[in-house]
N, CA, C and O atoms as a GROMACS GRO file, in nm:
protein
  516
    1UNK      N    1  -8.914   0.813  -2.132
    1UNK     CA    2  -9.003   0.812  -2.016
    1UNK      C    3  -9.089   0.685  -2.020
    1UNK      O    4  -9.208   0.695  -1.990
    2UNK      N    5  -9.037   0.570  -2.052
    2UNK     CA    6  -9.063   0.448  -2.032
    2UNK      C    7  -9.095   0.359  -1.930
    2UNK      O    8  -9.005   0.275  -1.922
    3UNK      N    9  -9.221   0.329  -1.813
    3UNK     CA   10  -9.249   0.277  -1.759
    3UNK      C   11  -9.220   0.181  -1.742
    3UNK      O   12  -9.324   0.118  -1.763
    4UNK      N   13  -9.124   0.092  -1.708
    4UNK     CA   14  -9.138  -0.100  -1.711
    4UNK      C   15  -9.098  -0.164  -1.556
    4UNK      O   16  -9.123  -0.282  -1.530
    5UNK      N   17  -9.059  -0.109  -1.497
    5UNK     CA   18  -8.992  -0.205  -1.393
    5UNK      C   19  -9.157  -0.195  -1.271
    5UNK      O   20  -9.204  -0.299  -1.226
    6UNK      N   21  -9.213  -0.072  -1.241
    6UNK     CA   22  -9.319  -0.047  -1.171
    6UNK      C   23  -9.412  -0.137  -1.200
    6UNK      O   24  -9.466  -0.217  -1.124
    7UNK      N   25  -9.427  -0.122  -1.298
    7UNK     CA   26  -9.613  -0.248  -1.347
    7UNK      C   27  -9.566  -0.372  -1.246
    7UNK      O   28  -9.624  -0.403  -1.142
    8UNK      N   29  -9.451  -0.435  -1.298
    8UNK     CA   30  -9.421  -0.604  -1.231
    8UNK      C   31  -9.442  -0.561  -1.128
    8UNK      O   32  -9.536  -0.624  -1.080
    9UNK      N   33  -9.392  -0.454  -1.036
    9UNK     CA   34  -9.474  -0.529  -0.890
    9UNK      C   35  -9.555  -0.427  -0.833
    9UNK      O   36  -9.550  -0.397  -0.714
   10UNK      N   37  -9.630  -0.371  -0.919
   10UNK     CA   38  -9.767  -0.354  -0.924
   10UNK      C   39  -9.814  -0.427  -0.936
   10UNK      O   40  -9.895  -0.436  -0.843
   11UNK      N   41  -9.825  -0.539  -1.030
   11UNK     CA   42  -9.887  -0.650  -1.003
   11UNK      C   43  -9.842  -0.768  -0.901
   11UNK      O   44  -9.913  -0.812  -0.811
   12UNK      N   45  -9.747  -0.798  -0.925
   12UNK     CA   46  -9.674  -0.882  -0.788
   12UNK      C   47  -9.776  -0.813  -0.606
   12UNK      O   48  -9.815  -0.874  -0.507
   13UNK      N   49  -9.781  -0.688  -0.639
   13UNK     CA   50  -9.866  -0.606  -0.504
   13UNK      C   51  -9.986  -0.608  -0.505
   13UNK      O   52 -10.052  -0.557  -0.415
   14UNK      N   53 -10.052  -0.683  -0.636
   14UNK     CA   54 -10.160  -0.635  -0.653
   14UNK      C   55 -10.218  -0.827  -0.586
   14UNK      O   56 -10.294  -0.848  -0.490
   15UNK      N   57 -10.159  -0.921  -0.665
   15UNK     CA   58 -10.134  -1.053  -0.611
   15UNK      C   59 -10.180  -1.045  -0.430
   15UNK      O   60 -10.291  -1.070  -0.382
   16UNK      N   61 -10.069  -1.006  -0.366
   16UNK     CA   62 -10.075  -1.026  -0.245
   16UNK      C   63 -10.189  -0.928  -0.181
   16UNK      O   64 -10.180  -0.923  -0.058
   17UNK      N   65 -10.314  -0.833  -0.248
   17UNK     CA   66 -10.432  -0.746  -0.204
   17UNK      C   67 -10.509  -0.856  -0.181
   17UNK      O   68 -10.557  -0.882  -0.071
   18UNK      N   69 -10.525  -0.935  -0.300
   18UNK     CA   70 -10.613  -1.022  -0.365
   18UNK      C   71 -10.584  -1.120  -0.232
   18UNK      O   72 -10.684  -1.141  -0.163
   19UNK      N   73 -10.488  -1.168  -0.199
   19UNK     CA   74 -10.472  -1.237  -0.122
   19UNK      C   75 -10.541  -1.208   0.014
   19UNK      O   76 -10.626  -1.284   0.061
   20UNK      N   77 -10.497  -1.089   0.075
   20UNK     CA   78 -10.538  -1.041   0.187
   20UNK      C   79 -10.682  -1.035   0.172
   20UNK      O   80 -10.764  -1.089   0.246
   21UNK      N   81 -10.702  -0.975   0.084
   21UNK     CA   82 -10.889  -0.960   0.072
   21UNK      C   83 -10.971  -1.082   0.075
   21UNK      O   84 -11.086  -1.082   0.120
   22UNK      N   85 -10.904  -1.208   0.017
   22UNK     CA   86 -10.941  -1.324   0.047
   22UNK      C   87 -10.973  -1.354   0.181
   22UNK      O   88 -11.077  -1.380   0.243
   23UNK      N   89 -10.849  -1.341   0.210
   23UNK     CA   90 -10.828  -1.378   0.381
   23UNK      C   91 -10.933  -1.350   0.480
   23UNK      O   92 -10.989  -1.423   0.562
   24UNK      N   93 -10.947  -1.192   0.443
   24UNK     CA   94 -11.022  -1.087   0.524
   24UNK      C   95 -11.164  -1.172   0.528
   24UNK      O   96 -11.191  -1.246   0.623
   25UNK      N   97 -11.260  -1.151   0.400
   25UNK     CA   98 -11.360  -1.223   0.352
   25UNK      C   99 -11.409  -1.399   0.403
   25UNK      O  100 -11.523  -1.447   0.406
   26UNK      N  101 -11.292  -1.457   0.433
   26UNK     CA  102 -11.302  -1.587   0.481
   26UNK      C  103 -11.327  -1.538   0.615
   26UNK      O  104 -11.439  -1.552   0.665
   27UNK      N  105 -11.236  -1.484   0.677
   27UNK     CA  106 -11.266  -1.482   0.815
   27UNK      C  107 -11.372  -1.397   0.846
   27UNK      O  108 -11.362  -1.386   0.969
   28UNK      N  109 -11.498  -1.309   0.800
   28UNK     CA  110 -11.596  -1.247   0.794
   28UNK      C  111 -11.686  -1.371   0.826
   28UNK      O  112 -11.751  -1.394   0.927
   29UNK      N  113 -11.669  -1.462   0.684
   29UNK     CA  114 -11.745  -1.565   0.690
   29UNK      C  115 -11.788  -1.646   0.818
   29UNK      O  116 -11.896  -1.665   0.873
   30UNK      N  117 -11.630  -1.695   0.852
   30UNK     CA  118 -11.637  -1.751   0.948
   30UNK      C  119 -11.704  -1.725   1.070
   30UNK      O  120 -11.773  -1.803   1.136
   31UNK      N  121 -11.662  -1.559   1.102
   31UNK     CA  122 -11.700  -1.543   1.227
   31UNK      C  123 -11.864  -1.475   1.201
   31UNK      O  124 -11.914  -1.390   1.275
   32UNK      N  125 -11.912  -1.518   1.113
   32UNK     CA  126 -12.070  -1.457   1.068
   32UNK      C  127 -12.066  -1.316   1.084
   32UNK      O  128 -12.151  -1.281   1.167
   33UNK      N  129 -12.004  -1.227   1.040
   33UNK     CA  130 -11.966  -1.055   1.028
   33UNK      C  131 -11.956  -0.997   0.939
   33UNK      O  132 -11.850  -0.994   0.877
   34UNK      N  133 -12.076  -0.924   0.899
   34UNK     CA  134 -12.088  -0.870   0.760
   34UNK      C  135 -12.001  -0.736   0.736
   34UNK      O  136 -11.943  -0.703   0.633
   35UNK      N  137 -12.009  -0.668   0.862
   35UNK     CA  138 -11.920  -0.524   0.925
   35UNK      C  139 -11.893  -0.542   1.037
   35UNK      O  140 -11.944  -0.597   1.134
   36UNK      N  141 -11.753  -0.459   1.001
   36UNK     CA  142 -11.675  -0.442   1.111
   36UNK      C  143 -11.614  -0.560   1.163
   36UNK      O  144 -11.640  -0.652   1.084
   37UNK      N  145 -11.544  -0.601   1.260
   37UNK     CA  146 -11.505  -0.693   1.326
   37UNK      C  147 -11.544  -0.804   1.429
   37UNK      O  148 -11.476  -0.900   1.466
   38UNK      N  149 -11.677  -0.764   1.469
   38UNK     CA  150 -11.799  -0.790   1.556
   38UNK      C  151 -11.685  -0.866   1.702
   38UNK      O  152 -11.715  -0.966   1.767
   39UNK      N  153 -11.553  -0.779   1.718
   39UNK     CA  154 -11.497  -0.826   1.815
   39UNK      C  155 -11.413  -0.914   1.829
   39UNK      O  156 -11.360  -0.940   1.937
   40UNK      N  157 -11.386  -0.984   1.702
   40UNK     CA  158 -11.298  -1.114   1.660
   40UNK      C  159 -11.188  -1.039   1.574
   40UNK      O  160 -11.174  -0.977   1.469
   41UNK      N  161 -11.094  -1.098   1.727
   41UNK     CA  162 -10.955  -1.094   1.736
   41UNK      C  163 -10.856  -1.091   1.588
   41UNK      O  164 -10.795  -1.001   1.531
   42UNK      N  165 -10.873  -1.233   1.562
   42UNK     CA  166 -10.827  -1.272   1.420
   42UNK      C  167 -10.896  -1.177   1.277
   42UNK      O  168 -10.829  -1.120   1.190
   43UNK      N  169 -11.026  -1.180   1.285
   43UNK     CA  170 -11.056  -1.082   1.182
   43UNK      C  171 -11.020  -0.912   1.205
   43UNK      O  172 -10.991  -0.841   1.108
   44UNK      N  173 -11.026  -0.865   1.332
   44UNK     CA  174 -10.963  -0.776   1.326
   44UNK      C  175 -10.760  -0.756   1.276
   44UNK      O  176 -10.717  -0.641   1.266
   45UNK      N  177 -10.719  -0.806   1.265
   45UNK     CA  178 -10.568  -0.833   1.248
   45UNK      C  179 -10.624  -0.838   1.096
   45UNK      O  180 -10.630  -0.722   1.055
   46UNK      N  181 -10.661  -0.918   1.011
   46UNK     CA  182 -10.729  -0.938   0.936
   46UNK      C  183 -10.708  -0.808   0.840
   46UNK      O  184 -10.648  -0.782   0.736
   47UNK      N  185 -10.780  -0.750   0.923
   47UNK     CA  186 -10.891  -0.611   0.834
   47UNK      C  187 -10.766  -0.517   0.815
   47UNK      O  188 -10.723  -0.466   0.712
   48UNK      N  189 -10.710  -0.507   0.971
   48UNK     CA  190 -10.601  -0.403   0.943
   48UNK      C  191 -10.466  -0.435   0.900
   48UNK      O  192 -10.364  -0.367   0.905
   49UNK      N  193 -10.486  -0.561   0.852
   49UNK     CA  194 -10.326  -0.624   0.742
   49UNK      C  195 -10.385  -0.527   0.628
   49UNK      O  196 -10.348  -0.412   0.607
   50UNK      N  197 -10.474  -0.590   0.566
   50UNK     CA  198 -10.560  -0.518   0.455
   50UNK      C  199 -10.567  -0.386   0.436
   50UNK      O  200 -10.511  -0.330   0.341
   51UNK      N  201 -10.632  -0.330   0.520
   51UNK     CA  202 -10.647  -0.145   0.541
   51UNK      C  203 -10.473  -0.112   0.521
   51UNK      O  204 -10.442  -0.076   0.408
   52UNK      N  205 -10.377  -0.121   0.609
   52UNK     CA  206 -10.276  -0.125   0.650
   52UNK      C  207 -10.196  -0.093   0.461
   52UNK      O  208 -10.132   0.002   0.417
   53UNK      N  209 -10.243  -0.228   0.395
   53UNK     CA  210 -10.157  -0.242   0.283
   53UNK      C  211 -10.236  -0.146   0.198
   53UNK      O  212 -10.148  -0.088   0.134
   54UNK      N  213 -10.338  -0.103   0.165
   54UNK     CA  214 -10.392  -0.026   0.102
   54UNK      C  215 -10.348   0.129   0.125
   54UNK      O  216 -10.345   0.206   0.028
   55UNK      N  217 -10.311   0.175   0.258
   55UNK     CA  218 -10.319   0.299   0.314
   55UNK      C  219 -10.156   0.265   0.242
   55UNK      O  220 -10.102   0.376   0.243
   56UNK      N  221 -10.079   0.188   0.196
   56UNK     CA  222  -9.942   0.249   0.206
   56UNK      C  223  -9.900   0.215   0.051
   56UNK      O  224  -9.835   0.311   0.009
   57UNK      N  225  -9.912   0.124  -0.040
   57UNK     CA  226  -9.892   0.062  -0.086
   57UNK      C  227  -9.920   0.194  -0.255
   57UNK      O  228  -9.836   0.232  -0.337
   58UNK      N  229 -10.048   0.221  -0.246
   58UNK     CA  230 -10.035   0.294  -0.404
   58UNK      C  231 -10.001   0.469  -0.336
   58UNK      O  232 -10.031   0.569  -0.402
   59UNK      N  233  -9.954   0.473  -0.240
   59UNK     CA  234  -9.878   0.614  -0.276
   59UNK      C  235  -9.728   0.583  -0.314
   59UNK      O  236  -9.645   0.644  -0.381
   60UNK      N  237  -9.723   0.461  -0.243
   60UNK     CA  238  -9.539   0.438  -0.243
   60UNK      C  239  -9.518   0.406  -0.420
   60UNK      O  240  -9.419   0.452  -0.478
   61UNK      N  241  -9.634   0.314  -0.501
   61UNK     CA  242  -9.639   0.278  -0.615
   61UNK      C  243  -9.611   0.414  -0.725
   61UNK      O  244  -9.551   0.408  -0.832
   62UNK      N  245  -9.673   0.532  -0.667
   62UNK     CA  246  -9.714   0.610  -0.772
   62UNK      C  247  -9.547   0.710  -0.751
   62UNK      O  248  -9.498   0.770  -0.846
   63UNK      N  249  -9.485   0.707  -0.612
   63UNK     CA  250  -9.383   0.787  -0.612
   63UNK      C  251  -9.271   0.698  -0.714
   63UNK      O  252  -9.221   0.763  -0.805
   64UNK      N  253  -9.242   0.589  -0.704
   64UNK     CA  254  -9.157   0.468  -0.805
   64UNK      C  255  -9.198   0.493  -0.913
   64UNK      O  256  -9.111   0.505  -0.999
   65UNK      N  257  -9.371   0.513  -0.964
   65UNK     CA  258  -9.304   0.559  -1.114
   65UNK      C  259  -9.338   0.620  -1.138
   65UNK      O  260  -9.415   0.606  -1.234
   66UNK      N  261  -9.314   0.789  -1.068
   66UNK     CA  262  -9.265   0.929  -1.089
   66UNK      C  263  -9.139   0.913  -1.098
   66UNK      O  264  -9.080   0.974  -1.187
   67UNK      N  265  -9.085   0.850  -1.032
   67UNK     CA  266  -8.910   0.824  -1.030
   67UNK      C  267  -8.868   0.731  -1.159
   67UNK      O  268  -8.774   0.746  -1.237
   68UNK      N  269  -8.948   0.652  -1.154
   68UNK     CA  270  -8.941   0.600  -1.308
   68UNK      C  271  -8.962   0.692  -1.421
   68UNK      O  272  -8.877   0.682  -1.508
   69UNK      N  273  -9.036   0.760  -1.437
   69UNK     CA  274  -9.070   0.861  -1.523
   69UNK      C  275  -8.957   0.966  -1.542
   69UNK      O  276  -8.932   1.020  -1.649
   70UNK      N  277  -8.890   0.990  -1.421
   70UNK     CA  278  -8.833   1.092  -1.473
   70UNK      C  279  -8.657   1.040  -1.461
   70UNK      O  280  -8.562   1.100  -1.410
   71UNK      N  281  -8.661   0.952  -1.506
   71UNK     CA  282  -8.571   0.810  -1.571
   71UNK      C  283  -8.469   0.794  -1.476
   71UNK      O  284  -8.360   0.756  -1.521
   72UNK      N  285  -8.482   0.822  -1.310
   72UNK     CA  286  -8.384   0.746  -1.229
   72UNK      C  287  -8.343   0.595  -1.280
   72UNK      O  288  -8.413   0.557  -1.373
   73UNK      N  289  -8.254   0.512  -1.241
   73UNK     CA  290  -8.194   0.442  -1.246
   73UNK      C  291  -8.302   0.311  -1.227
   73UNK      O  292  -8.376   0.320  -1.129
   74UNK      N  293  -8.320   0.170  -1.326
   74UNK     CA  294  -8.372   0.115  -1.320
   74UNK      C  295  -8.379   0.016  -1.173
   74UNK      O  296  -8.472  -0.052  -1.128
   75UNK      N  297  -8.213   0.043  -1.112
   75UNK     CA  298  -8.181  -0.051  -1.040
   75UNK      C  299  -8.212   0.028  -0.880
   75UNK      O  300  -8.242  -0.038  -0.781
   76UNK      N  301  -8.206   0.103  -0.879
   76UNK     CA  302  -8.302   0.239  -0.792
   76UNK      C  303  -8.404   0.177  -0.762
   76UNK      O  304  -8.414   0.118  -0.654
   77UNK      N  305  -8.516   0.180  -0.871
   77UNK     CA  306  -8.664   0.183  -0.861
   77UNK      C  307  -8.638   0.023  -0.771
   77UNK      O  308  -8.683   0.001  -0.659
   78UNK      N  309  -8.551  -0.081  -0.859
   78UNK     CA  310  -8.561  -0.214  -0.827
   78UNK      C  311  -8.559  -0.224  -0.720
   78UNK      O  312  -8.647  -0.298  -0.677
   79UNK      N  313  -8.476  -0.168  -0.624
   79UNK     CA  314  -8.406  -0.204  -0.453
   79UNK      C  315  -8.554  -0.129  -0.407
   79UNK      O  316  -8.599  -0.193  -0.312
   80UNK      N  317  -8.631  -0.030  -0.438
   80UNK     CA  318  -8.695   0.023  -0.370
   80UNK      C  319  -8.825   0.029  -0.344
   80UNK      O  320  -8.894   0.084  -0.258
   81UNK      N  321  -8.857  -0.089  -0.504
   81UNK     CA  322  -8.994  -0.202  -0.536
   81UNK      C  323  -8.995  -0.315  -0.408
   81UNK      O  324  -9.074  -0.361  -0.325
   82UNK      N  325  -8.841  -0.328  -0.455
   82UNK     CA  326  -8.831  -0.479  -0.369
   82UNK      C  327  -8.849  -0.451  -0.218
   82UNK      O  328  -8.890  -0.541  -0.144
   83UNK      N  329  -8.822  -0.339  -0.175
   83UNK     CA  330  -8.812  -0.328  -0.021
   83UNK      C  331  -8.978  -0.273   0.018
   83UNK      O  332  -9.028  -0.270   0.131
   84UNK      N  333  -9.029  -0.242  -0.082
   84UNK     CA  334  -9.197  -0.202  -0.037
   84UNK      C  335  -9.262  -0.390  -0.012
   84UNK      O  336  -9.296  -0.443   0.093
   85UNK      N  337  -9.256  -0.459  -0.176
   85UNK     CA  338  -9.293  -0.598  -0.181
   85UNK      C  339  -9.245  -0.686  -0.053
   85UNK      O  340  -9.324  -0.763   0.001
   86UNK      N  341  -9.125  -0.670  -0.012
   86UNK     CA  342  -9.061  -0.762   0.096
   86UNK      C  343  -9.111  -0.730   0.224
   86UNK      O  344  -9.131  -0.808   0.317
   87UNK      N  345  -9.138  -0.546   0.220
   87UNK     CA  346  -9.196  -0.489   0.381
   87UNK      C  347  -9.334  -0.548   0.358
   87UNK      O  348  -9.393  -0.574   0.462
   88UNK      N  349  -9.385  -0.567   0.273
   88UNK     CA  350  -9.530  -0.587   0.284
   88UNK      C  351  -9.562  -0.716   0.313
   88UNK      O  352  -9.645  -0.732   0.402
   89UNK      N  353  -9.511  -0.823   0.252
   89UNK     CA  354  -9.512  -0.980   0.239
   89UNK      C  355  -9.510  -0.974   0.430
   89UNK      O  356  -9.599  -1.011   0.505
   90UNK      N  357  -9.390  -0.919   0.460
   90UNK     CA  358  -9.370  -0.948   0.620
   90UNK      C  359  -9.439  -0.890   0.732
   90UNK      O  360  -9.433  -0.944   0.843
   91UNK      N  361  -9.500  -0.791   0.712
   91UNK     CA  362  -9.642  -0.701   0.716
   91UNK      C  363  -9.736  -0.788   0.750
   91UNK      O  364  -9.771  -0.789   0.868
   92UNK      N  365  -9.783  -0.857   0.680
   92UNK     CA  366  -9.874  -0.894   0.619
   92UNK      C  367  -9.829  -1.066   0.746
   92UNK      O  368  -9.865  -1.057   0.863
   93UNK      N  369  -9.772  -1.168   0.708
   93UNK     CA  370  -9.747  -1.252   0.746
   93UNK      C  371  -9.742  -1.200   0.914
   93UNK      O  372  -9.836  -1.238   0.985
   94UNK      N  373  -9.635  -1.117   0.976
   94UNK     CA  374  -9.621  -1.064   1.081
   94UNK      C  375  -9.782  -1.056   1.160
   94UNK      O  376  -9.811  -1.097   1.272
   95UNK      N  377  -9.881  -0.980   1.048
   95UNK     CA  378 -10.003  -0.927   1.121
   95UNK      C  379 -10.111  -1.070   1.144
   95UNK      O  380 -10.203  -1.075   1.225
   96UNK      N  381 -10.068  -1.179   1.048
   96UNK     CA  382 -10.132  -1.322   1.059
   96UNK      C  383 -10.090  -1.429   1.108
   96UNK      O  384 -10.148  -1.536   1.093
   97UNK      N  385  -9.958  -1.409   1.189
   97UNK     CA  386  -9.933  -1.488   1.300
   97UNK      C  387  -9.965  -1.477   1.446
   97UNK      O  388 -10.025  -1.386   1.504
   98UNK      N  389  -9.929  -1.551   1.480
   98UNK     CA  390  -9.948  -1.529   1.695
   98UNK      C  391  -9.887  -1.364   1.757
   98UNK      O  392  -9.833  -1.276   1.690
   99UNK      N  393  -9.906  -1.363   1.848
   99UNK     CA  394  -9.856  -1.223   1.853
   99UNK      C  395  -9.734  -1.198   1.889
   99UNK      O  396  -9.675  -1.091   1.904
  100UNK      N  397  -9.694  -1.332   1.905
  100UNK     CA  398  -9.521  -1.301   1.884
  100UNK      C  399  -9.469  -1.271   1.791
  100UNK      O  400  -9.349  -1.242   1.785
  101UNK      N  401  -9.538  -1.271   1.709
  101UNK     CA  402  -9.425  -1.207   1.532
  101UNK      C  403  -9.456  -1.079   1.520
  101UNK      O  404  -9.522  -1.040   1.423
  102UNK      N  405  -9.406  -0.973   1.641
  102UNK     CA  406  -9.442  -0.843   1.611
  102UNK      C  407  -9.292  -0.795   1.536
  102UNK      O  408  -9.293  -0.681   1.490
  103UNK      N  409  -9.195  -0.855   1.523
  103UNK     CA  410  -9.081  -0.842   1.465
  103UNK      C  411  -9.128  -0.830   1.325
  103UNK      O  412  -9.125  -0.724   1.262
  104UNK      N  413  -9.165  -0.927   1.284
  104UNK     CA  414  -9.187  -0.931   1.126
  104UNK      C  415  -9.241  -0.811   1.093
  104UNK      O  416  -9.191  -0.727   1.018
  105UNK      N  417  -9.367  -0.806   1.163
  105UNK     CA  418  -9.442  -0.675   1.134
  105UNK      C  419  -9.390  -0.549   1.127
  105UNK      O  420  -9.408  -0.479   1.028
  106UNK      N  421  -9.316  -0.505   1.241
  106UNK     CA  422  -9.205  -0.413   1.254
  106UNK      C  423  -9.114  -0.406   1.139
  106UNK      O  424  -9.077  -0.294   1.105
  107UNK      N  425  -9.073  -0.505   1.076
  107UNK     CA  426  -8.950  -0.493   0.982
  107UNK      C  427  -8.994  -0.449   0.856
  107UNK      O  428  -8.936  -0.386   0.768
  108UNK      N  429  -9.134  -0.504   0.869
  108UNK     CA  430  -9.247  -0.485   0.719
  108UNK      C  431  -9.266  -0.336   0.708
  108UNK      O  432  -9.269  -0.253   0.617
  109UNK      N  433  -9.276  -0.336   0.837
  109UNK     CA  434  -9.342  -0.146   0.860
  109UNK      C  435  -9.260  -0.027   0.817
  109UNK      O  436  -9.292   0.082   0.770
  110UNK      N  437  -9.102  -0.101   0.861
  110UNK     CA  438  -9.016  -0.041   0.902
  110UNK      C  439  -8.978  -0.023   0.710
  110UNK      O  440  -8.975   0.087   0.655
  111UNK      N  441  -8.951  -0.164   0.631
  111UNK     CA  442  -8.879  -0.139   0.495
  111UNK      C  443  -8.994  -0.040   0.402
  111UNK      O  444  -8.961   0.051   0.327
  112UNK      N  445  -9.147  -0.091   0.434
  112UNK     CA  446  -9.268   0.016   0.382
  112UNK      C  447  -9.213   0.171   0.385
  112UNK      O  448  -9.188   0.247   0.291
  113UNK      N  449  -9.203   0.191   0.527
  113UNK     CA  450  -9.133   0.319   0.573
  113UNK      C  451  -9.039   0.379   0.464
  113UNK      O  452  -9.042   0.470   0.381
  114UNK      N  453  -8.978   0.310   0.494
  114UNK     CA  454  -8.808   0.367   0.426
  114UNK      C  455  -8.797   0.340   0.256
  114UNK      O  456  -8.713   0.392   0.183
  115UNK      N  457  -8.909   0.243   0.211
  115UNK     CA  458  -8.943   0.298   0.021
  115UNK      C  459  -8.996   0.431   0.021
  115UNK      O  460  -8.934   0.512  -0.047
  116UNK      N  461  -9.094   0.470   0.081
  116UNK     CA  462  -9.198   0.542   0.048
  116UNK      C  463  -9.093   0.649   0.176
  116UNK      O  464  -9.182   0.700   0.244
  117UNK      N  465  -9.024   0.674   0.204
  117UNK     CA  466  -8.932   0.781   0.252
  117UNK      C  467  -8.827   0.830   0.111
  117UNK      O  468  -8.837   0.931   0.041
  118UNK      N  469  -8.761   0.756   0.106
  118UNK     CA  470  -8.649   0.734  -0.032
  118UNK      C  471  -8.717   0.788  -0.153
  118UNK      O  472  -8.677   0.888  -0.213
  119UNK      N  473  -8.807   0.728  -0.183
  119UNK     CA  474  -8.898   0.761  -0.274
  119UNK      C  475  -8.902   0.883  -0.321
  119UNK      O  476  -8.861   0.940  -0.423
  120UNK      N  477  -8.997   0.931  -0.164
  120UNK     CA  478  -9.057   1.099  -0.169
  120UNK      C  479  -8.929   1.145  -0.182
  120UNK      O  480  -8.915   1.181  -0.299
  121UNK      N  481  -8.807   1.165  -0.106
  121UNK     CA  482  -8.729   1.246  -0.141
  121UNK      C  483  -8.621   1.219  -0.239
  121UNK      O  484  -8.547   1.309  -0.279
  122UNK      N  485  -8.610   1.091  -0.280
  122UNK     CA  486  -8.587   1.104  -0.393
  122UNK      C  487  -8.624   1.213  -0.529
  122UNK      O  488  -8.556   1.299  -0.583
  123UNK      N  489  -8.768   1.163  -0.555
  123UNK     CA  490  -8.809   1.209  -0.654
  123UNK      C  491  -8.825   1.413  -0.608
  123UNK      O  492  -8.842   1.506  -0.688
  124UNK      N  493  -8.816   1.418  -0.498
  124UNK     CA  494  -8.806   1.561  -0.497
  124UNK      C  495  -8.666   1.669  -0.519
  124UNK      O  496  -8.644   1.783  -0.560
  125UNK      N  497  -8.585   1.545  -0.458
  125UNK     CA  498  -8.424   1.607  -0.510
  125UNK      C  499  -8.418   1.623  -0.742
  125UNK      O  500  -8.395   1.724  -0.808
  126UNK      N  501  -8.445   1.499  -0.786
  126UNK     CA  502  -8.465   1.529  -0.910
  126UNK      C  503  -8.542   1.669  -0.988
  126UNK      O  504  -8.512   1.732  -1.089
  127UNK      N  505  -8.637   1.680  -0.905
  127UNK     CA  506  -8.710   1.824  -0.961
  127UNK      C  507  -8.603   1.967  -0.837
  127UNK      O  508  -8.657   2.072  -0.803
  128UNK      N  509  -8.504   1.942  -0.808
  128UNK     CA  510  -8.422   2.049  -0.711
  128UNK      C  511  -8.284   2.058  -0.789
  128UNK      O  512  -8.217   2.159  -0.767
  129UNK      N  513  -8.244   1.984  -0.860
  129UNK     CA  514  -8.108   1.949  -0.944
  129UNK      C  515  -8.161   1.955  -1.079
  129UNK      O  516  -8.087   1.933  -1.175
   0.00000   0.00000   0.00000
């Protein structure tokens, strides 16, 4: 019951928070807004890249290593790390471009989706078998 593949992009996820929270924080600055969005466009997109990755990101983490834990396949967890990290990166980029990149966002949303789908029922078929 060896943990290893989850931590790396736990941290690799944890990288791109840090990032966003940066982001968020600059553009606070900028637009002189201590709370809330005070109506700015860009910091709102901002806030809810951020919120967005937080609300999805450590349940999907903690179902990968329950599934890790209860020793699915390393290469499992891998495709299903990678598709949270890749939905998020594009998430994330999608929510900080013009508003034509609602594709990206969508695809981000969409691979987020479908780890943290796989996941849950993954790890629930293991405790059913």
């Amino acid at each position: 019951m060896h943990v290893t593949v989850t931590p790396i992009f736990a941290a690799l996820l944890g990288l791109i928070f840090v990032m966003l929270s940066l982001r968020t924080s600059r553009l606070r600055r900028g637009a002189k807004v201590s709370l809330g969005d005070g109506g700015d466009i860009g910091l709102q997109k901002a806030i809810r890249a951020h919120g967005n990755f937080i609300e999805y990101v450590p349940i999907t983490l903690l179902m990968l290593t329950f599934l890790e834990m209860r020793t699915v396949s390393i290469y499992v967890i891998i495709v299903l790390a990678s598709l949270l990290f890749v939905g998020r990166c594009l998430h994330a980029i999608g929510m900080a471009r013009a508003e034509g990149e609602f594709r990206l966002r969508a695809a981000g949303a969409g691979m987020t989706y479908l780890a943290l789908l796989v996941s849950s029922l993954w790890l629930l078929f293991t405790y059913v078998i």
